[in-house]
PLY file of the C-alpha trace (Angstrom):
ply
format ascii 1.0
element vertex 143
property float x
property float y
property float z
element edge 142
property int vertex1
property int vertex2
end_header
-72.36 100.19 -10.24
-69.62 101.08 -12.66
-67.54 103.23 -9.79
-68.25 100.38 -7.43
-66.61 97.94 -10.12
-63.58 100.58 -10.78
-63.07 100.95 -7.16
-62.93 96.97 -6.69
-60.36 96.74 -9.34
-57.50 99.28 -7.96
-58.08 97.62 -4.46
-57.02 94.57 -6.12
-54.63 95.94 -7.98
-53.20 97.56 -5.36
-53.00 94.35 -3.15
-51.20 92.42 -6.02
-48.62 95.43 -6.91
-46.83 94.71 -3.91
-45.78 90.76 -4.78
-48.67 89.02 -3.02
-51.43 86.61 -4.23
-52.97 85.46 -0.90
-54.21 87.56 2.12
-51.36 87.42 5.26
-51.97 84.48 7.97
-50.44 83.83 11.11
-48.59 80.62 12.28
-47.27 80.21 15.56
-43.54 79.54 15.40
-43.01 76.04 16.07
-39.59 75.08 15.32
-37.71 78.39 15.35
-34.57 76.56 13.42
-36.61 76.55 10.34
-36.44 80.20 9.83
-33.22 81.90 8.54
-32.47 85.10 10.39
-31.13 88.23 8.91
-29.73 91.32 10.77
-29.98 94.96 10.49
-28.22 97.06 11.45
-28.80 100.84 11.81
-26.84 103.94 11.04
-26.83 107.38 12.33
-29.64 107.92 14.66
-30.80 103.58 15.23
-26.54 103.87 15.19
-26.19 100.63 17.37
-29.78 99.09 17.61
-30.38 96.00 15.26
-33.50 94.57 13.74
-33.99 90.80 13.68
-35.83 89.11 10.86
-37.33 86.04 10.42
-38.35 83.67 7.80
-39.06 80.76 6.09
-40.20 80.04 2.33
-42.95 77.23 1.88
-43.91 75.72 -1.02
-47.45 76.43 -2.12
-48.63 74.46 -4.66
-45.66 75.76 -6.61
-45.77 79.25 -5.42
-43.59 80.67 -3.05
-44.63 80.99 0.39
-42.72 83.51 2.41
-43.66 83.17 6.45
-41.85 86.26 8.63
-41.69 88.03 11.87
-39.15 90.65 13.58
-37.42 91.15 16.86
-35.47 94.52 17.60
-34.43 96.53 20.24
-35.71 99.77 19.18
-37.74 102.36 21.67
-40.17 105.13 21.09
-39.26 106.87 17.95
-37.09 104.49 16.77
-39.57 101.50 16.65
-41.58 103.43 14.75
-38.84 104.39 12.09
-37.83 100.58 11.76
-41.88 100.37 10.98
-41.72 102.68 8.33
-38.77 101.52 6.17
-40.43 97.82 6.63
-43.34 99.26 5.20
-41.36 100.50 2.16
-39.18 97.75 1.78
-39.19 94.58 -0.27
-38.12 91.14 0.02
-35.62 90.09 -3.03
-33.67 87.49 -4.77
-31.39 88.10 -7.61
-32.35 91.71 -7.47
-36.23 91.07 -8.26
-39.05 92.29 -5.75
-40.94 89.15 -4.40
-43.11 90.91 -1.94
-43.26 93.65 0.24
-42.15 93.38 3.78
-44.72 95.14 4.76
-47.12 92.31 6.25
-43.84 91.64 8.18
-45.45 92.00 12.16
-43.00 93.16 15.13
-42.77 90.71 17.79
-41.13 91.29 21.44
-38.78 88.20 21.48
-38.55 84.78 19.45
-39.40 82.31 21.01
-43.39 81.99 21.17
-43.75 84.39 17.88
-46.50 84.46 15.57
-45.06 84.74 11.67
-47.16 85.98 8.88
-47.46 84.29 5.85
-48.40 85.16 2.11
-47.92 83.36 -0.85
-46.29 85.18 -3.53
-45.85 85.39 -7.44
-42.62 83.82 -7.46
-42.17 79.98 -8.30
-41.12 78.04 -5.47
-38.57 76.20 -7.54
-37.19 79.38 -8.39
-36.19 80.96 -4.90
-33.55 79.82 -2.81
-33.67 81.20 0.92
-30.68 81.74 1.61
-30.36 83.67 -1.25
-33.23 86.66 -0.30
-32.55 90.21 0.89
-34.44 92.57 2.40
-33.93 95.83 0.47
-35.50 98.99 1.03
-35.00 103.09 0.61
-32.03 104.62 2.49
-33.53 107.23 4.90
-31.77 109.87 7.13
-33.81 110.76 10.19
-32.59 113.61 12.65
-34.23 115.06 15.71
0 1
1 2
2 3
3 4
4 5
5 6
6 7
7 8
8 9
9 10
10 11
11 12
12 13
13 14
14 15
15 16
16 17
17 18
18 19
19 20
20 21
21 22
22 23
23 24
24 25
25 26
26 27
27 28
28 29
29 30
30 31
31 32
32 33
33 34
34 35
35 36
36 37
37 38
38 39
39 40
40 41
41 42
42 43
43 44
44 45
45 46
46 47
47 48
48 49
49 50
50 51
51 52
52 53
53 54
54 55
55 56
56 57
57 58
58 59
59 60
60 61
61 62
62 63
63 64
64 65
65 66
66 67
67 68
68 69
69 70
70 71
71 72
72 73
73 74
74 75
75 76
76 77
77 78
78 79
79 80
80 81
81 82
82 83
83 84
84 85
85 86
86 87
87 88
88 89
89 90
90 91
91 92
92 93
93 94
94 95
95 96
96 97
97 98
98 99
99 100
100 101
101 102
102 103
103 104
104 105
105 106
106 107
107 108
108 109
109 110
110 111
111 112
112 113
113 114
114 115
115 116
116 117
117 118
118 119
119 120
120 121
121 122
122 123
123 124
124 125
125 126
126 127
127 128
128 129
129 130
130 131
131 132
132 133
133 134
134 135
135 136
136 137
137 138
138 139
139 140
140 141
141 142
């Protein structure tokens, strides 16, 4: 019973280490205007291909709420490097994690996406939108 317990706590813990206090949801996109967009663009090998993300903050019940999808127009190997850095990246604002960008899921175009949502740690009345980056490890990739 003890190991049961002790594994039960470090799978929490390791859910909340990354910024989150709620399991991901999905929302269709309903009024794509509501979500501020920011690009990336890739170096070296992605030289030329861009990623697209999407999202929206949400108030919940004083927490914030962080809703996101991306677009890109990466193939094969690519697609699956822009998956990896996601998965390593973080969401910001004034150079504080909020939450991992990893429940961030791919989508093949805009309009009709399906955003994920989880509420975070951070206040609501303490993040501005407009004011988060997506930050994440710089990695060289070479074939």
């Amino acid at each position: 019973m003890k190991f049961f317990y002790l594994f039960a706590m470090l799978v929490v813990s390791a859910c909340v280490t990354d910024g989150a206090m709620s399991p991901v949801t999905r929302e269709p996109v309903v009024n794509h205007d509501k979500y501020r967009k920011i690009t990336l663009n890739w170096a070296e090998t992605g030289r030329g291909l861009t990623t697209r993300l999407y999202l929206r903050g949400l108030n919940d019940g004083g927490q914030y709420r962080i809703c996101a999808y991306y677009v890109d127009d990466a193939t094969g190997v690519q697609k699956l490097s822009v998956r990896a850095w996601l998965d390593e990246a973080y969401f910001t604002y004034k150079g504080e994690k909020i939450v991992s960008t990893k429940f961030v899921p791919w989508q093949a175009r805009s309009v009709g996406a399906k955003a994920a949502c989880v509420t975070t740690k951070a206040l609501y009345k303490d993040v501005n939108l407009f004011g988060i980056r997506v930050e994440g490890n710089t990695v060289r990739v070479s074939f």
